[in-house]
C-alpha positions in Angstrom: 113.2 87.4 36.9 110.9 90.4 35.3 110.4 93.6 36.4 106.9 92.9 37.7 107.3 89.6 39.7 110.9 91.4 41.3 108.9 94.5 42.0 106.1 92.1 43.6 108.7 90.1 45.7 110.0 93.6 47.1 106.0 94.8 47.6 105.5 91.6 49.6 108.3 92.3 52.3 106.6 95.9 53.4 102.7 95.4 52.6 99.9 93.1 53.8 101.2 91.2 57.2 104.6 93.0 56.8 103.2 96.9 56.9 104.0 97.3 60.5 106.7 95.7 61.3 108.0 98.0 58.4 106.3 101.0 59.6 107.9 100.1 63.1 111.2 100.7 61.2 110.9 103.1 59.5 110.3 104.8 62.7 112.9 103.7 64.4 115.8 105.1 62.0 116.7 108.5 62.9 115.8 111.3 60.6 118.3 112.5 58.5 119.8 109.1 58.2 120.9 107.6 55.1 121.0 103.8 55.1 123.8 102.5 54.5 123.7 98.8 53.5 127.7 96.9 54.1 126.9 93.5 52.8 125.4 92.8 49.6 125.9 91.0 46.6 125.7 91.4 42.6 126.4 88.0 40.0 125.7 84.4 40.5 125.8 81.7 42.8 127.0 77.9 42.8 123.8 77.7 44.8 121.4 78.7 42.4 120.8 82.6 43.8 121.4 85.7 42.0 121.3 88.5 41.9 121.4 92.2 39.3 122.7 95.8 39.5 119.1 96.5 38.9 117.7 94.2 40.9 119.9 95.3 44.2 118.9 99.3 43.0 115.3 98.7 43.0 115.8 96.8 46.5 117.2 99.8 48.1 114.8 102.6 46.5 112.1 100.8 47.6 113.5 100.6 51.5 115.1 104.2 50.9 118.7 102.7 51.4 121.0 105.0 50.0 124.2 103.4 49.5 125.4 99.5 49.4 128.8 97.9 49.6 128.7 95.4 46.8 130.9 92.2 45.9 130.7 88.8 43.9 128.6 85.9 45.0 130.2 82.2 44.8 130.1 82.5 40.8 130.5 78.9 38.9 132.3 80.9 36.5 135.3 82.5 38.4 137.9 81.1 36.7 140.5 81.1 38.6 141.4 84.8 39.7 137.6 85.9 39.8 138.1 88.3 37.3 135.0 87.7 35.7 132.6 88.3 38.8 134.7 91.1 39.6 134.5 93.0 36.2 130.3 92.4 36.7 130.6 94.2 39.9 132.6 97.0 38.2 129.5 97.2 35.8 127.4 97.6 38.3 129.0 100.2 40.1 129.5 102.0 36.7 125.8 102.1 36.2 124.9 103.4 39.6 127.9 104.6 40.6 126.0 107.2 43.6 124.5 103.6 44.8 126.9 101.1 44.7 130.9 101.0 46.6 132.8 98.0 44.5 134.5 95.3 46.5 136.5 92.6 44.7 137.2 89.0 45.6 140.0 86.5 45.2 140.4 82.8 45.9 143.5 82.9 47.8 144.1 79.4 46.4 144.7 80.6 43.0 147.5 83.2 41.8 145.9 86.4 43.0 148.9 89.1 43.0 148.2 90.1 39.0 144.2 90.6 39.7 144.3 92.3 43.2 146.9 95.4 41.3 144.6 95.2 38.4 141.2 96.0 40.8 143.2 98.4 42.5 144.4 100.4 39.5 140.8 100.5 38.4 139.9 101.9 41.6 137.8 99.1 43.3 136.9 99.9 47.3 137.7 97.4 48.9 138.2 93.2 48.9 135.8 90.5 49.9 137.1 87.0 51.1 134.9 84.0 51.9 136.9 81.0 54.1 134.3 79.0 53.7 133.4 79.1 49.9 137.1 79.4 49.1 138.0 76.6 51.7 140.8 78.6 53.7 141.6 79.5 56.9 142.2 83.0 58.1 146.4 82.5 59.1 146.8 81.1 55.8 149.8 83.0 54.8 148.5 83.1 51.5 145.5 84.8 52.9 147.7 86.6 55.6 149.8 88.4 52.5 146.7 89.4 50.8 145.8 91.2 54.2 149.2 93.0 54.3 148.4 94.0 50.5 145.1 95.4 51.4 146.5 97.3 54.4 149.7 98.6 52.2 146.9 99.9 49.5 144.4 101.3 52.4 142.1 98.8 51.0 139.2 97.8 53.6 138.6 93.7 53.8 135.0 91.8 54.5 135.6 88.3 55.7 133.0 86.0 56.1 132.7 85.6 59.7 129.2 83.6 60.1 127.6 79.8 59.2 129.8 77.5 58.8 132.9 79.1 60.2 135.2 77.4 63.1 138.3 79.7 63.5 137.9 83.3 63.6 139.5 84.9 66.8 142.5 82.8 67.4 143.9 82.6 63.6 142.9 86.6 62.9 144.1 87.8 66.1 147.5 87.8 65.2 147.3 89.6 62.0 145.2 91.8 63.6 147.6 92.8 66.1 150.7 93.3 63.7 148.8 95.2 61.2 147.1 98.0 63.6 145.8 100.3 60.1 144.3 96.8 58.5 140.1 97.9 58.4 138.9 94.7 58.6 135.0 93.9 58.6 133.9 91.0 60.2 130.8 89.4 57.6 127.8 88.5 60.1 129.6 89.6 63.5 131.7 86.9 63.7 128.8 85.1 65.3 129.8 81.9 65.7 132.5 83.2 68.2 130.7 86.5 68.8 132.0 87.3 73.0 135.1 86.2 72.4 135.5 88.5 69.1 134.1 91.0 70.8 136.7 90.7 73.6 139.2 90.3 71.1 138.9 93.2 68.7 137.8 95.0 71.6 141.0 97.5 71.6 141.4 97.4 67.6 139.4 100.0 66.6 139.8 99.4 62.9 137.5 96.0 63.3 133.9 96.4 62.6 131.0 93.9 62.8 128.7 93.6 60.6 124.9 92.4 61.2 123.3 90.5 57.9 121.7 87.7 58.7 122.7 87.4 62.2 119.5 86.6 65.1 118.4 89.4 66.9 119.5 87.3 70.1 123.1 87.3 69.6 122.5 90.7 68.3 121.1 92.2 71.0 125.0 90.5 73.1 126.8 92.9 70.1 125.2 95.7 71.1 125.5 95.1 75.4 129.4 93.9 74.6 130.9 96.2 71.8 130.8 100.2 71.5 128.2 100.8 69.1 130.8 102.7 66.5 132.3 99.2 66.2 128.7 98.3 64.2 127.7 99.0 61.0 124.2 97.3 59.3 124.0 95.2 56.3 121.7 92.8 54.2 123.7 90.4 52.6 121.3 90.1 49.8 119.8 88.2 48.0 120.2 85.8 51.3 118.7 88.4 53.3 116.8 91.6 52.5 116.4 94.8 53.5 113.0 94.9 55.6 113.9 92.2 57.6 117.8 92.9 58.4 116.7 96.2 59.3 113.8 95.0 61.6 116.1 92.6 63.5 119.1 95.2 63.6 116.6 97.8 65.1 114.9 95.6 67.2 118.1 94.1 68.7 119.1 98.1 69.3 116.2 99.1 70.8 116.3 96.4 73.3 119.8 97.1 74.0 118.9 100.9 74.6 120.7 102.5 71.6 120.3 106.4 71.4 119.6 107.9 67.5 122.9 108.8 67.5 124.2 105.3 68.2 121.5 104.1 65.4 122.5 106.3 62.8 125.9 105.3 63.4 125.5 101.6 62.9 123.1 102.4 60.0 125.6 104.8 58.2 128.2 106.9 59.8 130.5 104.2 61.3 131.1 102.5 57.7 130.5 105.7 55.5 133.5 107.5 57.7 135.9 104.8 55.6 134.1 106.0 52.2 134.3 110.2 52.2 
């Protein structure tokens, strides 16, 4: 896509219809606050979307986000340890490195152990892992080993936790429980079991949720049945967008009766603390 029609398609989401709903939010974040986005993605999809370094830069000047946790999409050409997608996210953070925090991902089908050291000798942030795409389940002991990796390198890990999914609580739980430093981020707030996550992570205070693409109904639960430090915003571009993630998350806060500092936690602090 050019620069003009990708610059009109980010135009269209806060002018015409969409000016106050976006002045709404931009009133809503607390001043001070820099946006912090914890689900996006750069490369290509099996599905057809995609998505640039450029592209997901522009998409956060233009809704003054300041900083986005980045990882591969579903890429036809993974091969099989994803190195490719992973070395295109490394580009992407090299070029905007003040933007941009690097995840990795890994098919925990495939021999992983030789990629995961290589990302973490080049310095990568964390790891991304999709059950769904990847067509695993979460006590996998495959999958269960690459959580004791991450939480033996202090790596963070974003699991898809949204469409599609049918065991979350009771096959992470365990994991959970025996490895107390793991930082784990639940992808879409596990919203397909959402109470009984909540209820579940509830004393594991190195779980977040994360909000991308989840409706402001169940939402609005999150933020009644969690501490808000246990929430942090994100996108999960290019399926969602800025504008309207944001409008939802705030409007689902608002409702809820957030204070600003609750807001500017779950729009920044609570995931920037794991970032210094």
């Amino acid at each position: 896509m050019d620069t003009k029609r990708r610059e009109q398609d980010i135009g269209a989401l806060t002018s015409g219809a969409m000016v106050g709903p976006w002045e709404w939010v931009r009133g809503k974040i607390p001043a001070g606050t820099r946006v912090f986005d914890a689900h996006a993605h750069v490369g290509v999809d099996v599905d057809g979307r995609a998505m640039t370094a450029t592209g997901m830069k522009a998409r956060m000047e233009a809704a003054d986000v300041h900083g986005s946790i980045i990882f591969p999409l579903n890429d036809p050409n993974a091969r099989d340890d994803y190195s490719g997608p992973n070395d295109v996210v490394w580009a992407a953070y090299e070029e905007y490195p003040d933007a941009f925090v690097p995840f990795f991902r890994l098919n925990p089908h495939k021999s992983y152990e030789v990629e995961f050291e290589r990302c973490v000798e080049r310095g990568f942030w964390g790891l991304k892992l999709h059950p769904v795409s990847q067509e695993f389940e979460l006590d996998d002991e495959r999958v269960v080993r690459l959580f004791e990796m991450a939480a033996e390198a202090d790596l963070p890990v974003l699991v898809h936790a949204g469409f599609a999914m049918r065991r979350i609580v009771e096959p992470l739980l365990p994991t959970v429980e025996r490895l107390p430093d793991l930082r784990l981020i639940l992808g879409h707030s596990a919203m397909v079991e959402l109470l009984a996550a909540t209820r579940a992570f509830e004393g594991h205070p190195n779980v977040l949720f994360e909000t991308s693409v989840v409706k402001a109904q169940d939402l609005y639960v999150l933020f009644c049945s969690l501490d808000p430090a246990r929430i942090c915003y994100g996108s999960d571009i290019p399926y969602g967008d800025l504008p309207s993630t944001l409008h939802t998350t705030l409007g689902a806060a608002d409702a809820a009766g957030l204070s600003e500092e609750d807001l500017a936690g779950v729009l920044s602090s609570n995931i920037r603390r794991w970032f210094p």
